[in-house]
C-alpha positions in Angstrom: -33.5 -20.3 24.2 -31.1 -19.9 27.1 -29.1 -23.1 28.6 -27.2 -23.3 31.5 -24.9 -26.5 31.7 -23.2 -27.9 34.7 -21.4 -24.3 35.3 -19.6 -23.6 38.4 -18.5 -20.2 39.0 -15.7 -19.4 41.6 -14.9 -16.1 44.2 -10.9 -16.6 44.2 -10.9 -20.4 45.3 -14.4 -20.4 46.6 -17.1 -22.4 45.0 -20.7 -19.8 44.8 -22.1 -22.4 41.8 -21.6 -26.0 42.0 -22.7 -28.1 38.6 -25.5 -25.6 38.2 -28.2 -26.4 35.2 -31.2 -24.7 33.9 -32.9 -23.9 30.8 -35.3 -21.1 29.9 -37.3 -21.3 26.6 -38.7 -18.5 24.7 -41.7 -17.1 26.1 -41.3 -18.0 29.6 -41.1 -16.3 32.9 -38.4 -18.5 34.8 -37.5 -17.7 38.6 -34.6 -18.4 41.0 -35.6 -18.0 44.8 -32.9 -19.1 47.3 -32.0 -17.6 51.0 -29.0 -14.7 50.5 -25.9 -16.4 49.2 -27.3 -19.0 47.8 -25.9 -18.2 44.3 -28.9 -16.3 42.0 -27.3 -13.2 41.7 -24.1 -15.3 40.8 -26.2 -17.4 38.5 -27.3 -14.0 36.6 -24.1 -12.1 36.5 -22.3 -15.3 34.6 -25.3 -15.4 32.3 -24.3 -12.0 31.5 -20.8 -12.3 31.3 -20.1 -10.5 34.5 -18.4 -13.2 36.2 -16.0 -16.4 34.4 -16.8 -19.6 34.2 -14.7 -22.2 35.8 -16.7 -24.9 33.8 -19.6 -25.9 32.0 -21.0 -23.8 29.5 -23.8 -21.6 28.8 -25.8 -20.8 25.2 -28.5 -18.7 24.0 -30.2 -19.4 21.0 -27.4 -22.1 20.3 -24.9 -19.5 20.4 -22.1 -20.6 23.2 -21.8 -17.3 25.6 -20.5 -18.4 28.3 -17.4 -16.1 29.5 -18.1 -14.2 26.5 -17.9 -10.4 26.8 -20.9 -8.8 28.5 -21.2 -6.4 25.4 -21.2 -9.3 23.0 -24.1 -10.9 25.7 -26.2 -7.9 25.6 -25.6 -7.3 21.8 -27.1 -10.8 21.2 -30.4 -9.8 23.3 -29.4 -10.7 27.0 -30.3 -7.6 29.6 -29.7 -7.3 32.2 -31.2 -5.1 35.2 -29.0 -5.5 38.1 -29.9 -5.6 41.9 -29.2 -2.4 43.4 -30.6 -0.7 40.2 -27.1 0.8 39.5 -28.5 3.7 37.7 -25.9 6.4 36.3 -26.6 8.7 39.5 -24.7 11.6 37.9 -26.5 11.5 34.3 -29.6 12.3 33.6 -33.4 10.2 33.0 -32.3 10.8 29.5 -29.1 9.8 29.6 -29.6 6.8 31.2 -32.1 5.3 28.9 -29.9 6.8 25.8 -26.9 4.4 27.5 -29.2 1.2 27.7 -29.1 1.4 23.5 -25.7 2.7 23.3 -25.4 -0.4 21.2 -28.3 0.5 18.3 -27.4 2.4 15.6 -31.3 2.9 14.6 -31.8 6.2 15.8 -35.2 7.2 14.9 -36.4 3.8 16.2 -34.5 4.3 19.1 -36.9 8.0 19.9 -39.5 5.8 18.9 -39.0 3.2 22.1 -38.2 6.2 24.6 -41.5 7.7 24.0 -43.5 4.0 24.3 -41.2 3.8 27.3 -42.8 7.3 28.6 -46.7 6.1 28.2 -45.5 3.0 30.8 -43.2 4.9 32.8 -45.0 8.9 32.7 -42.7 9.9 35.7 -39.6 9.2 33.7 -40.7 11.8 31.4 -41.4 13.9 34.0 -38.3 13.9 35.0 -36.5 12.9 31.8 -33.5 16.3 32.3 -33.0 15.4 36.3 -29.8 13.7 37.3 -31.1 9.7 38.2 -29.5 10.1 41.5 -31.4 12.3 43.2 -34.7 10.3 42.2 -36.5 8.0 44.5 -35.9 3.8 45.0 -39.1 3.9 43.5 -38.0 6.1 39.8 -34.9 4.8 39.9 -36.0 1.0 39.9 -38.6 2.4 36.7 -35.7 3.8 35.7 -33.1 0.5 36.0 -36.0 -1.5 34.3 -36.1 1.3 30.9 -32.6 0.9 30.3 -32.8 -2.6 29.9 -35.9 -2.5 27.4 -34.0 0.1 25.6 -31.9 -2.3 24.5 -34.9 -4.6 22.9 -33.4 -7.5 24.8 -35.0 -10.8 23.6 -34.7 -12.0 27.2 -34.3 -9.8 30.5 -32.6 -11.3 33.4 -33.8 -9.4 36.6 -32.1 -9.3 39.6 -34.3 -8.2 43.1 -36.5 -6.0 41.0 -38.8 -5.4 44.2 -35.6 -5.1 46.3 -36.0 -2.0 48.5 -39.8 -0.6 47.3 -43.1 0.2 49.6 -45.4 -2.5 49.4 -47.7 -0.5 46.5 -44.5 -0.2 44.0 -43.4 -4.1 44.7 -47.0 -4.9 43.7 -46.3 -2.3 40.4 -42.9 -3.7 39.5 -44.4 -7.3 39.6 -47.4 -5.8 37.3 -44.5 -4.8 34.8 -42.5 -7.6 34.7 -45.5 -10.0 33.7 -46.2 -7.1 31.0 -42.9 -7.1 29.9 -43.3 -10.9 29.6 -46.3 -10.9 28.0 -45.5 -8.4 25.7 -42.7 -11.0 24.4 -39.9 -10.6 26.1 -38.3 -13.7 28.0 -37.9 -13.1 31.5 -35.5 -15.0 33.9 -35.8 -13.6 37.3 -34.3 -13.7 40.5 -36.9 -12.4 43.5 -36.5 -12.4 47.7 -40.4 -12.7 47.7 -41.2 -16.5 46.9 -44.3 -16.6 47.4 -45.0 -13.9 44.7 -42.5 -14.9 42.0 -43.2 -18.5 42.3 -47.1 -17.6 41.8 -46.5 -15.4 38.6 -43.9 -17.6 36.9 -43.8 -20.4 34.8 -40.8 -22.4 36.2 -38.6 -21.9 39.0 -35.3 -23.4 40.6 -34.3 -23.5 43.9 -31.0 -22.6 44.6 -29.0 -23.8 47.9 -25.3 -23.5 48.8 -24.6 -22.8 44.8 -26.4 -26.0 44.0 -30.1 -26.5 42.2 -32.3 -28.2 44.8 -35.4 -28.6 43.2 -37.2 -27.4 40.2 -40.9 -27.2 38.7 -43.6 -25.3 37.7 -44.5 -22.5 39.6 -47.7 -24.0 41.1 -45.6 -26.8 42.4 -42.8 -25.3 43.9 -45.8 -23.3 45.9 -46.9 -26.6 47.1 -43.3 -28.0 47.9 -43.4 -28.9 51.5 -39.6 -28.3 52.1 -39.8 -24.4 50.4 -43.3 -24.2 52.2 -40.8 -24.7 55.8 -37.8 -22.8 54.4 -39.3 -20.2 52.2 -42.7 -19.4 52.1 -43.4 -19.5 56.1 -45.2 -22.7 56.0 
């Protein structure tokens, strides 16, 4: 579904990817763990057209995107839910969810998703006519992750999703993610907590220095001795 070939990705004359590869096929929940720096935020935000490529080249359903506008991206199904959340602070619940389809034209179907978005998310409702930035980390990341779905994305790359949350909503924002994937949405996913993302996904990567340092299934990066050491507190 989504390929990522050999790309390197440069800050001015800096180097953040170096000859990075991976592949995520339809269905799967892939994740990138990696100390700060290390290049999965960088990795995500070229995915989505947010950052050029020096080289390489990245496709989605055989489609070459790479360095392709981020509104061609997300109109081909590629959303994105950045770290940070980056809701619109100064619009409202509303609003917000109304911009993450700005791209549909299928109006009624569009009401349709906001209510189905309002039986998973029932504090969004709640507060569907109050300006998103005077919410909590909490309703904003609900928020952050609404926007994206309103898109019906065929694959959502999030970015830190537990970034930020008390120890209750991490557990609930992990809860939605495997819905969201299970539901039939692709998921690639970068996440600070290892241990957690590498025992919900399918596949993960390690990234290092802007380089992919190991790869396997989920189970087996848990068992890796060297992200045991480095990441997991083994």
């Amino acid at each position: 579904m989504l390929k990522v070939e050999g790309i390197t990705v440069c800050y001015g004359q800096i180097p953040a990817l170096r000859n990075v590869s991976l592949t995520v096929e339809e269905g799967e929940l892939v994740t990138l763990i990696g100390a700060n720096g290390a290049g999965k935020t960088t990795t995500l935000r070229a995915i989505s057209g947010l950052l050029p490529l020096a080289s390489g080249r990245i496709t989605f359903e055989g489609r070459e995107i790479g360095n392709a506008a981020p509104r061609t991206v997300l109109a081909l199904g590629v959303a994105h839910c950045p770290e940070g959340r980056r809701v619109f602070p100064h619009l409202t619940v509303r609003e917000n969810l109304e911009m993450g389809a700005y791209l549909r034209r299928d109006h009624q179907a569009v009401a349709q998703d906001m209510e189905r978005l309002f039986h998973r998310f029932p504090r969004l409702k709640e507060r569907l006519n109050q300006p998103a930035g005077t919410m909590s980390g909490g309703e904003q990341q609900m928020l952050a992750i609404a926007r994206a779905l309103m898109s019906r994305p065929k694959i959502v790359l999030f970015d830190e999703p537990s970034l930020g949350l008390a120890p209750n909503l991490v557990e609930r924002t992990f809860e939605i993610v495997s819905d969201i994937r299970r539901e039939g949405t692709t998921v690639l996913m970068v996440e600070q907590n290892a241990y957690a993302a590498l025992d919900m996904c399918d596949r993960a990567y390690l990234l290092e220095s802007g380089q992919v340092m190991e790869q396997g299934t989920g189970q087996a990066m848990l068992a890796n001795d060297h992200i045991q050491r480095a990441y997991l507190g083994g």
